[in-house]
KOLVEXTOR-231940 format. One line per field, with one value per residue: residue in three letters; x, y, z of N, C-alpha, C, O, CB in turn. Coordinates in steps of 0.001 Angstrom, whole numbers, plus 500000, padded with zeros to 6 digits. Glycine has a CB too. Example, Ala and Ser with C-alpha at 12.3 -4.5 7.8 and 13.67 -1.06 7.14 Angstrom:
res	[ALA/SER]
n.u	[513190/512850]
n.v	[494310/497750]
n.w	[507800/507080]
ca.u	[512300/513670]
ca.v	[495500/498940]
ca.w	[507800/507140]
c.u	[513200/512900]
c.v	[496700/500030]
c.w	[507800/507870]
o.u	[514236/513409]
o.v	[496681/501138]
o.w	[508465/508039]
cb.u	[511308/514084]
cb.v	[495527/499402]
cb.w	[509046/505725]
end
This chain:
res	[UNK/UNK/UNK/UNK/UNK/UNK/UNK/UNK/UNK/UNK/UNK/UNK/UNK/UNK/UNK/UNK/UNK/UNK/UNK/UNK/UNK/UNK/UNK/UNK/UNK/UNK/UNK/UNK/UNK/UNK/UNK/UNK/UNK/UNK/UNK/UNK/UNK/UNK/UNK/UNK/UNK/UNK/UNK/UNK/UNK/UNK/UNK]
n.u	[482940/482441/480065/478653/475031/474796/474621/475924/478308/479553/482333/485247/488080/491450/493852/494944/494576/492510/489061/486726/483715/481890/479155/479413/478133/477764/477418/474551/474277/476670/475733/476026/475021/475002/476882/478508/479761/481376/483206/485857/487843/490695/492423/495061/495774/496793/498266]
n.v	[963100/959429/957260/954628/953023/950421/947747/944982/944011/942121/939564/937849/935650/933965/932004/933946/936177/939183/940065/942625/944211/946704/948880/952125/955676/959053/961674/963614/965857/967025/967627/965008/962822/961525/960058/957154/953978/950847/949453/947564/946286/945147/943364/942515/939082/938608/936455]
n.w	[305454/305954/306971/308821/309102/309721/311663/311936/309141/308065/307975/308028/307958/307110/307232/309868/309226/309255/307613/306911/306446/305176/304394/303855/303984/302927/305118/306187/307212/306255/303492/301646/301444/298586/298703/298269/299566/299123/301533/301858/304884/306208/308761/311101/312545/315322/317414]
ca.u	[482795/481393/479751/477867/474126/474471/475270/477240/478118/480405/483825/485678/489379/491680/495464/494866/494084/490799/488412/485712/483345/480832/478605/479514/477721/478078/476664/473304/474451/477577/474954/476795/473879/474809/478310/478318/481411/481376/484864/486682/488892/491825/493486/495829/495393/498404/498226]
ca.v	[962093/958621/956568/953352/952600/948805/947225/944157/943849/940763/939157/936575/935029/933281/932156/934382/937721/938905/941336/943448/944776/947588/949761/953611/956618/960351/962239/964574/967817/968025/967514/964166/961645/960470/959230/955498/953112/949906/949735/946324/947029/944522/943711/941195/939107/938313/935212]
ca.w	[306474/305650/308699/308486/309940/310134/313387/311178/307905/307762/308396/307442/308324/306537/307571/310630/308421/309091/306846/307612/305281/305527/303360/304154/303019/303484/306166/305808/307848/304891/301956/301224/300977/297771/298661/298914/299123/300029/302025/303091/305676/306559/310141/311228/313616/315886/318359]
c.u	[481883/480966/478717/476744/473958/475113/476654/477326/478277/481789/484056/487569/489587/493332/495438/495250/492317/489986/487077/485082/482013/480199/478837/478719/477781/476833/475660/473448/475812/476905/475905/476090/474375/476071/478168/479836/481342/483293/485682/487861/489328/492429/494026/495829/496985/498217/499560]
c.v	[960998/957979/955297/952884/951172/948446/946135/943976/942472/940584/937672/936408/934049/933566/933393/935945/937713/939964/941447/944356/945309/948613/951418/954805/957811/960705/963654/965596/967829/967578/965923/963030/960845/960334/958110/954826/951682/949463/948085/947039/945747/944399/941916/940449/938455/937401/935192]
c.w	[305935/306580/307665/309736/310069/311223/312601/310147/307124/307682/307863/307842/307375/306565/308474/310454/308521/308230/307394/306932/305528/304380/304208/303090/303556/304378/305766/306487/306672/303952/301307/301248/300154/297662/298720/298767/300070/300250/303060/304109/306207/308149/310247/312385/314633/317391/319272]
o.u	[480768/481793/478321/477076/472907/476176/477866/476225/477676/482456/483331/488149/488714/493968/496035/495921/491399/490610/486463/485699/481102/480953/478223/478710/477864/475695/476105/472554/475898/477638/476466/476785/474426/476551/477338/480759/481279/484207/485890/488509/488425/492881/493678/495887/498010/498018/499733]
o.v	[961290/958132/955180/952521/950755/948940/946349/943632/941924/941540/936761/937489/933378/934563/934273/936683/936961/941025/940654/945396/944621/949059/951599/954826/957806/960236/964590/966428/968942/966863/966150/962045/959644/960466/957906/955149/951538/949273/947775/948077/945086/945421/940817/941127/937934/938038/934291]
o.w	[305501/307479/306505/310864/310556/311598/312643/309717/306200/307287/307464/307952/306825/306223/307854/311175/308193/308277/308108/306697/305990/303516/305259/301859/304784/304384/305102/306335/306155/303268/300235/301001/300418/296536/299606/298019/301291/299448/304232/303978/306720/308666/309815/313411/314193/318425/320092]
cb.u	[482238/481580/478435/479048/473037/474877/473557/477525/478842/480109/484058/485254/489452/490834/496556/495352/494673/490025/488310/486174/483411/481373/476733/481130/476488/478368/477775/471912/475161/479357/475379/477904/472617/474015/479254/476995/483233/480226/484721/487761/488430/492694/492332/497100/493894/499380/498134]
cb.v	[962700/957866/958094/952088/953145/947721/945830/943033/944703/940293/939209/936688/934442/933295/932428/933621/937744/938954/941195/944082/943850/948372/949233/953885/956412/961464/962584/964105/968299/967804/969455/964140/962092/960555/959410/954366/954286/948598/951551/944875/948267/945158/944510/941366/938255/940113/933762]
cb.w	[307787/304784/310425/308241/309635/309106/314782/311402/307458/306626/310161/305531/309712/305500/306111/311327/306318/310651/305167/308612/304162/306652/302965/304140/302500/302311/307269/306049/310398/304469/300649/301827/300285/296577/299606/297822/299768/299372/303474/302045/306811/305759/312088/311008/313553/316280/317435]
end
């Protein structure tokens, strides 16, 4: 499991595609601390 403690990371649009970009890291009850990934994530936006 990775989760993310920041409230926002940052966004951006362009030609009415938007991205969404967050730092994730593993979770401390499965020993997974030193996971990290910073993970864009993609959505479309539809008008």
């Amino acid at each position: 499991m990775l989760l993310s403690t920041q409230r926002y990371s940052g966004a951006n649009t362009l030609n009415n595609n938007s991205m969404f970009a967050m730092k994730l890291h593993g979770h401390s009850k499965y020993q997974q601390q030193s996971l990290r990934a910073n993970n864009p994530i993609s959505y479309l936006i539809i008008e």
